[in-house]
C-alpha positions as CSV (number, residue, x, y, z in Angstrom):
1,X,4.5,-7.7,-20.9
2,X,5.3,-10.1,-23.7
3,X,6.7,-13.3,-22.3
4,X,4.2,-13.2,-19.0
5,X,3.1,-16.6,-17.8
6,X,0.5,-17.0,-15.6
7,X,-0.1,-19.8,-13.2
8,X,-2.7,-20.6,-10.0
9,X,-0.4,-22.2,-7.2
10,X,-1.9,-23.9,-4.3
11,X,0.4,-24.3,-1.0
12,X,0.3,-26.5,1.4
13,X,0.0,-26.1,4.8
14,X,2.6,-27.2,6.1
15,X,4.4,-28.3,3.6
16,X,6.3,-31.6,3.5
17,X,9.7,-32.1,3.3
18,X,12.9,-29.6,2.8
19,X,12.4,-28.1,-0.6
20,X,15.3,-26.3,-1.7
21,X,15.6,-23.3,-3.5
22,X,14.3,-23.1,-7.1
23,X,17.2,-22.2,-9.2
24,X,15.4,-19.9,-11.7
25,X,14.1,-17.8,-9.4
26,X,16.3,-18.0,-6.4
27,X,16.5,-14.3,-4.9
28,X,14.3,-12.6,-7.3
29,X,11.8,-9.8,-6.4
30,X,8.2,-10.7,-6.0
31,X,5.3,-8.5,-5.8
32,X,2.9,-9.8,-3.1
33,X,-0.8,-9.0,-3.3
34,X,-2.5,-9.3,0.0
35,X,-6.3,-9.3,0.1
36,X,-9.3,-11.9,0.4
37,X,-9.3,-12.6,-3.3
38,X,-6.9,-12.7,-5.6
39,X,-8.9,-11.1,-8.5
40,X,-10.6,-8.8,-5.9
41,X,-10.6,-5.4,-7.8
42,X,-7.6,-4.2,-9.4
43,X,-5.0,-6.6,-8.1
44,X,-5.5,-8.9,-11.4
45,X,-4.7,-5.9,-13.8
46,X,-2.3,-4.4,-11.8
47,X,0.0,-8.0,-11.8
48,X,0.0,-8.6,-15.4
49,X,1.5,-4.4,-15.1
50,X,4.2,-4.8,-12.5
51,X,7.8,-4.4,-13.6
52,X,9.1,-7.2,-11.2
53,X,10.2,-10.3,-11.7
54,X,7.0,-12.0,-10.8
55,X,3.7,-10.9,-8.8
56,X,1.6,-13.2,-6.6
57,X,-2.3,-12.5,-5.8
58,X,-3.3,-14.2,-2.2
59,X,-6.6,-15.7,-1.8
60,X,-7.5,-16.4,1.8
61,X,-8.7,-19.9,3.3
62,X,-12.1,-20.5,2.2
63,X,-12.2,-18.7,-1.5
64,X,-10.2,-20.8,-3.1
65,X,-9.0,-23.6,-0.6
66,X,-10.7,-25.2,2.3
67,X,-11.0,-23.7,5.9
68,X,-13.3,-21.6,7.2
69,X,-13.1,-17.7,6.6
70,X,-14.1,-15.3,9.4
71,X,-13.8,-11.5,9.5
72,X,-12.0,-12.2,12.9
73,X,-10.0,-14.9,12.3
74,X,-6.9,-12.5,11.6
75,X,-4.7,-14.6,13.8
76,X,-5.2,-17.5,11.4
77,X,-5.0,-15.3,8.3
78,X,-1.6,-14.4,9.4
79,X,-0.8,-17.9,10.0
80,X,-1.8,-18.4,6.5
81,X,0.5,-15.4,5.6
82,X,3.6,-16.7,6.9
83,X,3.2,-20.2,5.3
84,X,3.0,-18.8,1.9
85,X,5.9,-16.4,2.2
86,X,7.6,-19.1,3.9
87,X,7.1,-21.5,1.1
88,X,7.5,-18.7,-1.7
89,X,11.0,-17.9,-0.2
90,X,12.2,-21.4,0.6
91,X,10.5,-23.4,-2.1
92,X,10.9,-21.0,-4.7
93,X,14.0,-18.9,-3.7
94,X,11.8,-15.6,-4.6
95,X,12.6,-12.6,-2.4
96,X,9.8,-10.4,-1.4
97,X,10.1,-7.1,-2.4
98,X,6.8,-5.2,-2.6
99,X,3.4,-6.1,-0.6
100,X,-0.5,-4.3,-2.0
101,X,-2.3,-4.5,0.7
102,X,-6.1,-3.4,0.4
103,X,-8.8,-2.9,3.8
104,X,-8.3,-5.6,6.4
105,X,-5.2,-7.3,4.2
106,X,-3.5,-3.9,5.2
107,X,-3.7,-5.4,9.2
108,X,-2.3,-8.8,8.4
109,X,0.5,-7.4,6.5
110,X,1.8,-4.8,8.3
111,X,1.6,-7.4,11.4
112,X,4.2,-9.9,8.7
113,X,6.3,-6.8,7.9
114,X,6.8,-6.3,11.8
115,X,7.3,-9.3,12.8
116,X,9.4,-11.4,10.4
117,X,13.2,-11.4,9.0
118,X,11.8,-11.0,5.9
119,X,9.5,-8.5,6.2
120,X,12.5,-6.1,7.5
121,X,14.0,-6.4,4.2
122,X,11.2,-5.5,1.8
123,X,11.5,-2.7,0.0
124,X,7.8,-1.4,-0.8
125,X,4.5,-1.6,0.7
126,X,1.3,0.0,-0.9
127,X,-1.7,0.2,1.9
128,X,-4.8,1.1,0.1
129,X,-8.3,1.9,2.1
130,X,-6.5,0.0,4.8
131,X,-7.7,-0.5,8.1
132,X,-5.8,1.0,11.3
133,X,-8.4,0.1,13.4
134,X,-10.6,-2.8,14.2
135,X,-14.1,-1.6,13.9
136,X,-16.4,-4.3,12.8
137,X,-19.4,-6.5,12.8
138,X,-18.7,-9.6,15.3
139,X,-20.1,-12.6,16.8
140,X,-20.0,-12.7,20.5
141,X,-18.2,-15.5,20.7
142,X,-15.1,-13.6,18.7
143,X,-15.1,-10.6,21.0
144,X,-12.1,-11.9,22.8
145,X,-10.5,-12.9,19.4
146,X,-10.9,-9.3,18.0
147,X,-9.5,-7.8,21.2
148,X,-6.2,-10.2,21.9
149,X,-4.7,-9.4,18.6
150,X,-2.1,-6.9,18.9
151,X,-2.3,-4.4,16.2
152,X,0.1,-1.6,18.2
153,X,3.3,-3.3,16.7
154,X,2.7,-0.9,13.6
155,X,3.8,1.8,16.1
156,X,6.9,0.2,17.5
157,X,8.1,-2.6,14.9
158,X,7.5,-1.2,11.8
159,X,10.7,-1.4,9.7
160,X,12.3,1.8,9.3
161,X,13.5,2.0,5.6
162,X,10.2,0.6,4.0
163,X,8.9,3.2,1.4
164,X,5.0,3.4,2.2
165,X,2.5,4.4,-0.2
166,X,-1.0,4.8,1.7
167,X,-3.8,5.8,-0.8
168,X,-7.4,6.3,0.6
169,X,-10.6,7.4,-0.9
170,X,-12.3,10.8,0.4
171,X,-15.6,9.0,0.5
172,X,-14.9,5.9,2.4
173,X,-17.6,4.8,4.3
174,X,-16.3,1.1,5.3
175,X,-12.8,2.6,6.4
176,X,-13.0,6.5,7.0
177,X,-10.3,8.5,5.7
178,X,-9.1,8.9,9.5
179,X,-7.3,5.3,9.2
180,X,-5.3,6.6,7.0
181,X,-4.3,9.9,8.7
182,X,-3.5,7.6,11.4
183,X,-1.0,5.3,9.1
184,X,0.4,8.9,8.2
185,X,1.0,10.1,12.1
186,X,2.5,6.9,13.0
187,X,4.8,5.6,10.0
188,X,5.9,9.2,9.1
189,X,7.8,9.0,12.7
190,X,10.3,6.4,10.7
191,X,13.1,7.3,8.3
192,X,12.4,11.0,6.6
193,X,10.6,10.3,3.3
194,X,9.6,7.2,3.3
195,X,6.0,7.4,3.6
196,X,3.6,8.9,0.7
197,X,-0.2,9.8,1.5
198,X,-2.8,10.1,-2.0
199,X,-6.0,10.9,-1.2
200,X,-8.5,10.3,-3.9
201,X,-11.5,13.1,-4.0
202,X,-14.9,11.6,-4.8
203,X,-14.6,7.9,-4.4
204,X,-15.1,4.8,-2.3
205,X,-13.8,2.2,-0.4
206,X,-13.3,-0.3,-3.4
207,X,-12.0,2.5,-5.4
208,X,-14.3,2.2,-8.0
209,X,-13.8,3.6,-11.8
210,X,-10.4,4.5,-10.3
211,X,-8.3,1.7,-11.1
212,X,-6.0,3.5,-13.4
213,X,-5.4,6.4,-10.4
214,X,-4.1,3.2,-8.3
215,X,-2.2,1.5,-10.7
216,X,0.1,5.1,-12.2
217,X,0.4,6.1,-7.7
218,X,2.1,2.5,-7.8
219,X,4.2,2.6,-10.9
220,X,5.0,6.4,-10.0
221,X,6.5,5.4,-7.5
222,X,8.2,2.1,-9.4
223,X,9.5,4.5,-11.8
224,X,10.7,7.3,-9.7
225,X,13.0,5.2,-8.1
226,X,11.7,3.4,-5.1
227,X,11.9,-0.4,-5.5
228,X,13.9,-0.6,-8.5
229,X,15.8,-4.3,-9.0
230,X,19.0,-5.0,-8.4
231,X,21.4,-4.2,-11.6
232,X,22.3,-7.5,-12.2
233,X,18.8,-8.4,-12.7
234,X,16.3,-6.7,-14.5
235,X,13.0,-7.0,-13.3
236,X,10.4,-8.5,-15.9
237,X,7.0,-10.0,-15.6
């Protein structure tokens, strides 16, 4: 969209002070991308697409900042989660409206959604090739990390009027198709009609050469009426 400007942000963690709210963008909607990399697949495209206000792409501790990243180090990836929402919403005033979650990012934002004031009130959240379970690779010493974190909350917690849109490829063979049955039997027990499934036939985990099929799902959704703006303002990007 005409008008788009594009920044790279770096938080702090914690941050100092009291900032107060950012005038010009105090309450907007933001579109949060949740996912190791913040170019990672389609995430880049799809931001410059969005018809919000503004989109943010989340790259974890070690990518793009220092820290060490681990594939079990989800409590401190959710730690990281929290201060950047924290410091969007405080710092910046933005109100977060939508969350893209892709594979493990899926975990550590549905854990945010349950879990925080803010996450009660967002309106969207697109889970794609997310993980329900934990089933991977790890060291022994991060056995015990992998099996403290409580992942169940999705069953009990998750807020009721969030519209869902879980799309999963057929031929998944990082995170079987099952995960997202599972995301189906769980979060269909919420509000009627709030959760959509789209299974794509004859691709992967990464969703390759499908791009376009994730990014008109989204904006279907966008356009039918599901997280639509407030009247008074208009979203742009």
């Amino acid at each position: 969209m005409s008008g788009r400007i594009s920044s790279k942000v770096f938080i702090p963690s914690p941050y100092a002070g009291e900032p107060k709210p950012g005038k010009s963008t105090h309450r907007r909607k933001l579109a949060l991308a949740d996912i190791s990399h913040k170019d990672y697949l389609f995430l880049r495209r799809l931001a410059t697409t969005l018809p919000m206000d503004a989109s943010l792409r989340l790259s974890v501790r070690h990518f793009e900042s220092p820290g060490i990243w681990r594939q079990t180090s989800l409590e401190q990836d959710v730690l990281d989660l929290h201060v950047v929402t924290e410091y969007l919403t405080t710092y910046f005033g933005y109100h977060i409206d939508l969350i893209v979650a892709h594979s493990r990012g899926t975990i550590l934002a549905v854990r945010w959604l349950c879990t925080t004031e803010e996450g009660k009130s967002v309106s969207g959240f697109v889970n794609v090739s997310g993980r329900y379970r934990i089933r991977t690779k790890v060291y022994p010493e991060d056995i015990d990390t992998s099996a403290n974190f409580d992942g169940s909350l999705v069953e009990s917690t998750f807020p009721q009027r969030t519209d869902i849109l879980t799309t999963h490829g057929v031929l998944d063979r990082t995170v079987p198709v099952y995960d997202a049955m599972l995301y189906v039997k769980t979060l269909s027990k919420r509000y009627p009609g709030t959760h959509s499934l789209h299974l794509m036939e004859n691709t992967d985990h990464n969703c390759t050469g499908r791009y376009d099929e994730v990014d008109s799902q989204l904006k279907g959704k966008l356009q039918s009426g599901v997280w639509k703006g407030t009247e008074d303002v208009k979203g742009k990007l």
